[in-house]
ZAKOLVO-734114 format. One record per residue (C-alpha): residue number from 1; residue in one letter; x, y, z. Coordinates in steps of 0.1 Angstrom, whole numbers, always signed. Layout:
BEGIN
+-----+---+-------+-------+-------+
:   k : r :    xx :    yy :    zz :
+-----+---+-------+-------+-------+
: NUM : A :     X :     Y :     Z :
...
+-----+---+-------+-------+-------+
This chain:
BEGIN
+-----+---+-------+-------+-------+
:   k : r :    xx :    yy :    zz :
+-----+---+-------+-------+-------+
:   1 : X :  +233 :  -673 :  -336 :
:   2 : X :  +225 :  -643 :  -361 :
:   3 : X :  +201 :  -653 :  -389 :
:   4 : X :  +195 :  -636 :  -427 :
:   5 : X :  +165 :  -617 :  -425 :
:   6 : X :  +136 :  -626 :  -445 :
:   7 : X :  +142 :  -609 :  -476 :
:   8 : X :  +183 :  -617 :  -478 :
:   9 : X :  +168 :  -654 :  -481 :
:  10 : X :  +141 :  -649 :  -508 :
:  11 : X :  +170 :  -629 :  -527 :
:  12 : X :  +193 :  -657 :  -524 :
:  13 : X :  +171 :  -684 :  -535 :
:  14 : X :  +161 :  -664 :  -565 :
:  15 : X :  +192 :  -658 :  -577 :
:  16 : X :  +197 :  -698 :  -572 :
:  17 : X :  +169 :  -705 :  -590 :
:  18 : X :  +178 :  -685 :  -622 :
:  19 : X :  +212 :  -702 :  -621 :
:  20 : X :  +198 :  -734 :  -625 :
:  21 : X :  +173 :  -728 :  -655 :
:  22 : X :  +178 :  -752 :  -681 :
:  23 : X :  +195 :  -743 :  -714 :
:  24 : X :  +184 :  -726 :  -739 :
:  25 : X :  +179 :  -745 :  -776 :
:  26 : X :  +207 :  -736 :  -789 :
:  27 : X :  +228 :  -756 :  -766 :
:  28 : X :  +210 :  -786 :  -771 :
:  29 : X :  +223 :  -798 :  -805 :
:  30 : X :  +263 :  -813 :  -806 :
:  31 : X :  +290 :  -787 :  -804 :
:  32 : X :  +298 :  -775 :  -834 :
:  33 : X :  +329 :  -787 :  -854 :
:  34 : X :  +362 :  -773 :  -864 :
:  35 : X :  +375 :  -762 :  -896 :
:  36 : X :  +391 :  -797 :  -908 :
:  37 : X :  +425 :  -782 :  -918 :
:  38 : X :  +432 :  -753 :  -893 :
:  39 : X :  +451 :  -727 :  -921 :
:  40 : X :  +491 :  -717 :  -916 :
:  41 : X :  +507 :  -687 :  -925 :
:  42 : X :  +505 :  -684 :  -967 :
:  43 : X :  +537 :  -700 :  -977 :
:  44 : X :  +562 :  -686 :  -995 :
:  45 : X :  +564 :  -693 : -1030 :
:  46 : X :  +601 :  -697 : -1027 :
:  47 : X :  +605 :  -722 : -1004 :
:  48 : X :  +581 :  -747 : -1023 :
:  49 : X :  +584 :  -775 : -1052 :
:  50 : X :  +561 :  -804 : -1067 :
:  51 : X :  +563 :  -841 : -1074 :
:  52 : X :  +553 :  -859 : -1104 :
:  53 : X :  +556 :  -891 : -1122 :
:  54 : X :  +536 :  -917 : -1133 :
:  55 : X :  +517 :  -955 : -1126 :
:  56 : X :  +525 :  -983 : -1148 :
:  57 : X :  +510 : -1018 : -1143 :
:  58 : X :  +534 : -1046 : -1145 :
:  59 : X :  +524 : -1078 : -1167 :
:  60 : X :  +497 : -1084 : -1186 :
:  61 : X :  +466 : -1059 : -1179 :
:  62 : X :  +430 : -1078 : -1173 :
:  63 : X :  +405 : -1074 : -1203 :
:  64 : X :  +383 : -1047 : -1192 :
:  65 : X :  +347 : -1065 : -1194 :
:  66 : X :  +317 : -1048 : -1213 :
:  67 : X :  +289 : -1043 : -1192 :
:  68 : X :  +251 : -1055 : -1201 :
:  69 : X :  +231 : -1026 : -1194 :
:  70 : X :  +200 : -1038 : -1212 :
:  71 : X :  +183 : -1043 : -1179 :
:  72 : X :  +173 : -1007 : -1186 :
:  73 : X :  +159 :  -995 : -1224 :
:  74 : X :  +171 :  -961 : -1209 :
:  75 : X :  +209 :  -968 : -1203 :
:  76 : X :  +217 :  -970 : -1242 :
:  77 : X :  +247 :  -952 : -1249 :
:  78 : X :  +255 :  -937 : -1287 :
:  79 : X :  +290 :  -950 : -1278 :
:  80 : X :  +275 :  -988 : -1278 :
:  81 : X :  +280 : -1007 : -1245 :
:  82 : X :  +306 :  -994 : -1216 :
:  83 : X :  +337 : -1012 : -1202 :
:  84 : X :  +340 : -1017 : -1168 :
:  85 : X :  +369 :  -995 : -1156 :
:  86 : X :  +387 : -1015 : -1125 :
:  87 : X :  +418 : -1016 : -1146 :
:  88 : X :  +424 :  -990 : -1172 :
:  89 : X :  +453 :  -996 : -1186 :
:  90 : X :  +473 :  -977 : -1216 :
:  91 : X :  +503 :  -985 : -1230 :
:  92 : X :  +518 : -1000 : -1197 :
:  93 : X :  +503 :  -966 : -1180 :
:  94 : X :  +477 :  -974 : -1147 :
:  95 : X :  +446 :  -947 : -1145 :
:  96 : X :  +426 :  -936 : -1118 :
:  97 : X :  +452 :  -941 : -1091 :
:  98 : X :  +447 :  -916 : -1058 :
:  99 : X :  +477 :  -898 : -1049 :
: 100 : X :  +480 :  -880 : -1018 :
: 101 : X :  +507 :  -870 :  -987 :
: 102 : X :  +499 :  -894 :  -958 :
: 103 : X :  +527 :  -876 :  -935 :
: 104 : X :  +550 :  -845 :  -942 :
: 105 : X :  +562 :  -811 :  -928 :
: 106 : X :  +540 :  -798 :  -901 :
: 107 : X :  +531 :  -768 :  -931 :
: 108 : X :  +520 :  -794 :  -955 :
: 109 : X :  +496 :  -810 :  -932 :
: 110 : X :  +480 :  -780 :  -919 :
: 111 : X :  +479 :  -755 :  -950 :
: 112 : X :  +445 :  -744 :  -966 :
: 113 : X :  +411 :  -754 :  -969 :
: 114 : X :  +387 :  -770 :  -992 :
: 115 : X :  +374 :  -752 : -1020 :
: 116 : X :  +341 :  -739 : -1026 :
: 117 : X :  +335 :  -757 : -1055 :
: 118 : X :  +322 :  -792 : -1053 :
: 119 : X :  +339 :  -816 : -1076 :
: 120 : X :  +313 :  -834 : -1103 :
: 121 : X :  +306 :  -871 : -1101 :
: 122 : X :  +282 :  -874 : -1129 :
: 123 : X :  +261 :  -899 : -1145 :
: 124 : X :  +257 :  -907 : -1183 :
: 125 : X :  +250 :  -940 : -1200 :
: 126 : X :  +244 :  -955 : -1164 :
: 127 : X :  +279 :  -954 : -1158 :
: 128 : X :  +293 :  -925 : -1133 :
: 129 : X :  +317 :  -902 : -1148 :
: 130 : X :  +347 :  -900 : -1136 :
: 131 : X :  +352 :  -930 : -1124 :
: 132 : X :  +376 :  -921 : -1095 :
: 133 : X :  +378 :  -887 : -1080 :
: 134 : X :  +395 :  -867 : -1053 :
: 135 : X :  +386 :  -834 : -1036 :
: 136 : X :  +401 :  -824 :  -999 :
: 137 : X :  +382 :  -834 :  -967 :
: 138 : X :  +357 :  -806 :  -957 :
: 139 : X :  +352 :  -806 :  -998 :
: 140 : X :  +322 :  -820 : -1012 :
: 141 : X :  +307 :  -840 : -1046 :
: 142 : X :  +280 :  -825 : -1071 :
: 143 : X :  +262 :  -856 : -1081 :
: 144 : X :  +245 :  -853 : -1115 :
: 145 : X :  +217 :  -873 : -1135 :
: 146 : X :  +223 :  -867 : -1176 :
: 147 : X :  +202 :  -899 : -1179 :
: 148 : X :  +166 :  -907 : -1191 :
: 149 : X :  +159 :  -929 : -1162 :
: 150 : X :  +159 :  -927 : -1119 :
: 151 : X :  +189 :  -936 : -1106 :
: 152 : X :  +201 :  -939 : -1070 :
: 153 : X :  +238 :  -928 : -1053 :
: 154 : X :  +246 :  -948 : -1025 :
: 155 : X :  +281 :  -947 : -1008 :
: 156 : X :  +295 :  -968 :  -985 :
: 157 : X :  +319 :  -947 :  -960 :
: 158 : X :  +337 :  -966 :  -936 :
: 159 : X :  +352 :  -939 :  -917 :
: 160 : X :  +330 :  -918 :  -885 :
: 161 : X :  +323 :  -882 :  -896 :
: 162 : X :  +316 :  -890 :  -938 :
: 163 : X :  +279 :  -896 :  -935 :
: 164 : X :  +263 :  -920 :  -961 :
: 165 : X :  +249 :  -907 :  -989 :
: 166 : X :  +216 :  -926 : -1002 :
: 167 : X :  +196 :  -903 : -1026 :
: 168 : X :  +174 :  -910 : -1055 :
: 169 : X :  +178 :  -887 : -1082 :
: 170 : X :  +150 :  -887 : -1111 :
: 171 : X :  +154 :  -885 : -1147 :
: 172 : X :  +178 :  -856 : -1158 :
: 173 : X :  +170 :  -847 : -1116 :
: 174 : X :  +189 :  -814 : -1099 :
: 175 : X :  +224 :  -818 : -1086 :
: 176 : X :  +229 :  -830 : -1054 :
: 177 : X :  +255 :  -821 : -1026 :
: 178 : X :  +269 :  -837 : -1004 :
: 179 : X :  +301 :  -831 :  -983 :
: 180 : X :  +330 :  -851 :  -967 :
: 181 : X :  +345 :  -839 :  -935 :
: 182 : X :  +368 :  -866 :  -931 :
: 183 : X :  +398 :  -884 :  -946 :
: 184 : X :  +392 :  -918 :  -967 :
: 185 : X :  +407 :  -932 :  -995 :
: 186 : X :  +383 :  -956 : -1021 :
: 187 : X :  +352 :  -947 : -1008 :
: 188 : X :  +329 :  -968 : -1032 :
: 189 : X :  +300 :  -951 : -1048 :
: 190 : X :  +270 :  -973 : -1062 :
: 191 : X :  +235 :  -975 : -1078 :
: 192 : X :  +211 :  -997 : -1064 :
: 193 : X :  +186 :  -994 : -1095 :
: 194 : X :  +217 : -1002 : -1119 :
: 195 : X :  +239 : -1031 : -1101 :
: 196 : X :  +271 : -1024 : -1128 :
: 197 : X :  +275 :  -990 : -1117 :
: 198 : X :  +301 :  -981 : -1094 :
: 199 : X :  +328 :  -950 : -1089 :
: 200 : X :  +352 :  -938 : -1061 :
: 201 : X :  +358 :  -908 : -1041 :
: 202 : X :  +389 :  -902 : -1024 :
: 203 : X :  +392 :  -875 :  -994 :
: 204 : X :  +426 :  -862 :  -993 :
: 205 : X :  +438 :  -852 :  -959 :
: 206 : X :  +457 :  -823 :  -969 :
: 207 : X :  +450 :  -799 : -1001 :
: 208 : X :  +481 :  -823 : -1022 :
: 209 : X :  +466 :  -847 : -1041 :
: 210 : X :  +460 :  -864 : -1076 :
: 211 : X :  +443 :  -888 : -1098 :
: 212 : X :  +466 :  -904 : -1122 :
: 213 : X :  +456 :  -896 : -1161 :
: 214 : X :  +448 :  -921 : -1183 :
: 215 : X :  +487 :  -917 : -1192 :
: 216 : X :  +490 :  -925 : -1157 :
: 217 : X :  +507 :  -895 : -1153 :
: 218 : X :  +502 :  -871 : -1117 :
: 219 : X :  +513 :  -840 : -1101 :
: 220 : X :  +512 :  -825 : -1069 :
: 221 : X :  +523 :  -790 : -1072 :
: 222 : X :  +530 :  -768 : -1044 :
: 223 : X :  +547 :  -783 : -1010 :
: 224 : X :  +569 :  -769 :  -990 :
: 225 : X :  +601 :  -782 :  -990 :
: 226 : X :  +607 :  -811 :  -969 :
: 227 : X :  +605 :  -852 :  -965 :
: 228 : X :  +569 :  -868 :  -977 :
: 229 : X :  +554 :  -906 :  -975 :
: 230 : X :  +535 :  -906 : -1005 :
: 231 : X :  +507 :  -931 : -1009 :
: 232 : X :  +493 :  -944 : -1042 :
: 233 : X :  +458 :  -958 : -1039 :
: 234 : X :  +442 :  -982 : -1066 :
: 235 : X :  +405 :  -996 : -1061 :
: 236 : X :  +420 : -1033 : -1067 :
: 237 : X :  +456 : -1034 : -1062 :
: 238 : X :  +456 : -1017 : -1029 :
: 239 : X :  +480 :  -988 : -1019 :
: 240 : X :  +517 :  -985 : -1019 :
: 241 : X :  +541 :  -959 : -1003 :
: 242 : X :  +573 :  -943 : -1013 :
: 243 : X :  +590 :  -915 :  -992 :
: 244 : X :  +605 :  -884 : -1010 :
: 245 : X :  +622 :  -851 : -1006 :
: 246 : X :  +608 :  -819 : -1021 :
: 247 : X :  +636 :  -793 : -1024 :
: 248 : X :  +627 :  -756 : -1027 :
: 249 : X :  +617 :  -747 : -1068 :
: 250 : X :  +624 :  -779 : -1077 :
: 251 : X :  +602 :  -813 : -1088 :
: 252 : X :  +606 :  -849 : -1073 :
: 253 : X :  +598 :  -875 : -1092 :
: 254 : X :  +577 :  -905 : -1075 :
: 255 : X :  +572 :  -933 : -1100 :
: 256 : X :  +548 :  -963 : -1087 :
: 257 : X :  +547 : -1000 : -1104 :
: 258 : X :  +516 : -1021 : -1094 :
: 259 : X :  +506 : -1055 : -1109 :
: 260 : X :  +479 : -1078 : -1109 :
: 261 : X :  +476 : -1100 : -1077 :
+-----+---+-------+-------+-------+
């Protein structure tokens, strides 16, 4: 039987050896993560159109409920005390309702990315201002402190991938940043040093989406042609659907009713 000389061996085992060091640090953390909205080809100005239209709230709106903020010296506001703001209500017109495409045309789904600039979600009178806001999922929130007094932002995502933000931010404090990789409507925002405070963020899958105005008025401008589900998200009421069809430089209209339950 022929045998590897010596050396052949000592060779082999070294090369073994080397091929079973461990990894280096870098591979030690998780894999690192995709772009949330993989980009598509620019679209072509031509071939897209908007929806619009507007919330109204069936029956008699409930009486929006001043808050006691005296709990705090600091939270005065020159405005006197705040209303809460689960149903704002004008004229028949429903605010702060999320609009967004929950299904459409593959180019819909898969078109841009978040923008660089965080939306604001601020904080004045101990109430947060706005009191529902949207941006795209990979987007992220500025949190600001105009107030005299410490306050602290606390969110409570349901969905894996949005980490929970818990922060305490100090009288007139420096912005904080956070980001939301992942799609979720109503995601509520609270203070635990002020109990009345609360706000949403919404986390649009795709870069189509709205907050009514307080005429309840929306638009979402830009989508390619093609058949949409629309959803229409309110903190209370819940969300309703409607399916649509955007024609080329034209505008859809996708009116929404909700009503007390």
């Amino acid at each position: 039987m022929n045998r590897f000389p010596v050396s052949v061996v000592a060779a082999l085992l070294l090369v073994f050896t080397a091929c079973k060091k461990a990894p280096s640090p870098a591979s030690n953390g998780p894999a690192p993560t995709a772009d949330p909205v993989t980009a598509s080809e620019p679209l072509n100005p031509a071939t897209l159109g908007d929806v619009t239209g507007t919330i109204t709230f069936k029956g008699k709106a409930p009486e929006a409920l001043t808050i006691d903020t005296s709990m705090d010296p600091a939270c005065g506001s020159p405005g006197g005390s705040p209303k809460a703001e689960q149903y704002v209500v004008n004229n028949g017109k429903l605010a702060n309702v999320f609009l967004y495409v929950k299904n459409g045309p593959v180019a819909a789904m898969s078109v841009g990315t978040a923008t660089d600039t965080p939306a604001v979600l601020d904080q004045k009178g101990c109430v947060y201002v706005p009191h529902v806001i949207a941006i795209m999922r990979g987007g992220s929130v500025e949190f600001h402190n105009d107030d005299p007094t410490m306050h602290n932002i606390h969110t409570l995502d349901a969905t894996v991938g949005n980490e929970t933000v818990d922060i305490s931010q100090g009288p007139h404090g420096a912005p904080q940043v956070r980001s939301f990789p992942q799609a979720e409507n109503m995601i509520p925002v609270r203070c635990n040093n002020h109990p009345w405070m609360n706000a949403f963020i919404n986390v649009s899958p795709t870069a189509f989406f709205a907050v009514s105005d307080p005429t309840g008025h929306f638009t979402l401008r830009g989508l390619p042609a093609g058949t949409y589900t629309i959803g229409a998200v309110h903190e209370k009421l819940g969300e309703q659907t409607m399916q649509i069809t955007v024609n080329a430089k034209a505008t859809a209209t996708a009116d929404f009713a909700f009503a007390a339950r």
